[in-house]
C-alpha positions, 0 to 999 in steps of 0.5 A, spaced: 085 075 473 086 081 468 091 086 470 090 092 472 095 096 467 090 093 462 083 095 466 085 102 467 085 108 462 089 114 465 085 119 459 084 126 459 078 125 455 077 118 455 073 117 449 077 113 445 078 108 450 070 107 451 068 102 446 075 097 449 072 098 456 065 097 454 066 090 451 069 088 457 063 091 462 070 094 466 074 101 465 077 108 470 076 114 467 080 119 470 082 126 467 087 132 472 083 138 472 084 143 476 082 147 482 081 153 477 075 149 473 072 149 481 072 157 481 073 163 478 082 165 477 084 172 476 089 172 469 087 165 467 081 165 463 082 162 458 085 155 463 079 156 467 075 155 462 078 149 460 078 146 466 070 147 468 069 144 460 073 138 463 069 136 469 062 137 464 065 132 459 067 127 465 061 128 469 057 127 461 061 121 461 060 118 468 052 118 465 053 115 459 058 109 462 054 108 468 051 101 467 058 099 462 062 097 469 066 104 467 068 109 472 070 117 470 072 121 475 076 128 475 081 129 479 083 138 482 089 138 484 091 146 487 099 147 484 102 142 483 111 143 483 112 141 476 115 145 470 108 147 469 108 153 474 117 153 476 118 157 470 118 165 469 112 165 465 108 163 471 111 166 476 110 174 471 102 171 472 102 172 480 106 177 480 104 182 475 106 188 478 114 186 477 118 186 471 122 180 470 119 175 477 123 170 480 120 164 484 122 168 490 119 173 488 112 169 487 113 164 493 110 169 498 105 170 494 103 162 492 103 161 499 098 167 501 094 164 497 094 157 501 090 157 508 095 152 509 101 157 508 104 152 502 105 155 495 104 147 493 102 140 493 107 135 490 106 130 484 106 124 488 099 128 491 096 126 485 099 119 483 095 117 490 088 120 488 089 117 482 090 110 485 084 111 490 081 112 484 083 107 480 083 101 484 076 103 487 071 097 486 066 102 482 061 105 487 065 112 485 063 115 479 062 122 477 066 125 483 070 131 483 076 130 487 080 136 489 087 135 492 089 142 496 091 145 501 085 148 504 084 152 499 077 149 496 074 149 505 070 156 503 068 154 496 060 151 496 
């Protein structure tokens, strides 16, 4: 039995490792979005739009693969504790009235934005939709999984 390390690709594209999961009728495509290419986010235009160009691309690619064994599934997670976002020039993004924000002075404000009062959801939230993702059997393609703290309960 082939591992699983070598029949899953963890791509942000996932093209360059088509043709390999084609010949052997088998691959996972997930790509990390982000719960910005789902709606609209005041500052972040240019992220936003990133993140929507994302999900066409895998949902394109679900299409194209639908029939190879290939699975392309998009992950968008909410804030994630990373480096990312625990710097100053984040925290100045949610807090554009203050000169020089600390992560005290966003938190209140990371946190109002969740339903569920949390400013974050943590990396290992991630890893486990990938696992699902990757160890499902191939009846999951095409998806949009948001990992959240409600934050995406009012969207449609």
């Amino acid at each position: 039995m082939m591992e699983l390390a070598d029949r899953v690709a963890l791509v942000t594209g996932g093209r360059a490792a088509l043709p390999h999961m084609r010949r052997q009728r088998f691959g996972r495509i997930v790509a990390i979005s982000s719960g910005a290419g789902r709606m609209g986010t005041r500052n972040l235009g240019h992220y936003t739009a990133s993140k929507w160009g994302l999900i066409g691309l895998v949902k394109t690619v679900a299409l194209e693969t639908a029939t190879d064994g290939i699975t392309a599934n998009v992950i968008c997670p909410t804030t994630v504790a990373t480096p990312m976002v625990l710097n100053d020039a984040t925290y100045a993004v949610f807090c554009p009235d203050l000169d020089h924000p600390t992560l005290d002075d966003a938190l209140p404000r990371l946190r109002a934005m969740s339903p569920m009062r949390e400013p974050w959801i943590e990396p290992e939230d991630v890893s486990r939709a990938v696992l699902y993702l990757v160890t499902d059997p191939g009846r999951t393609s095409g998806s949009v999984l948001e990992v959240n703290l409600a934050t995406s309960a009012s969207r449609v």
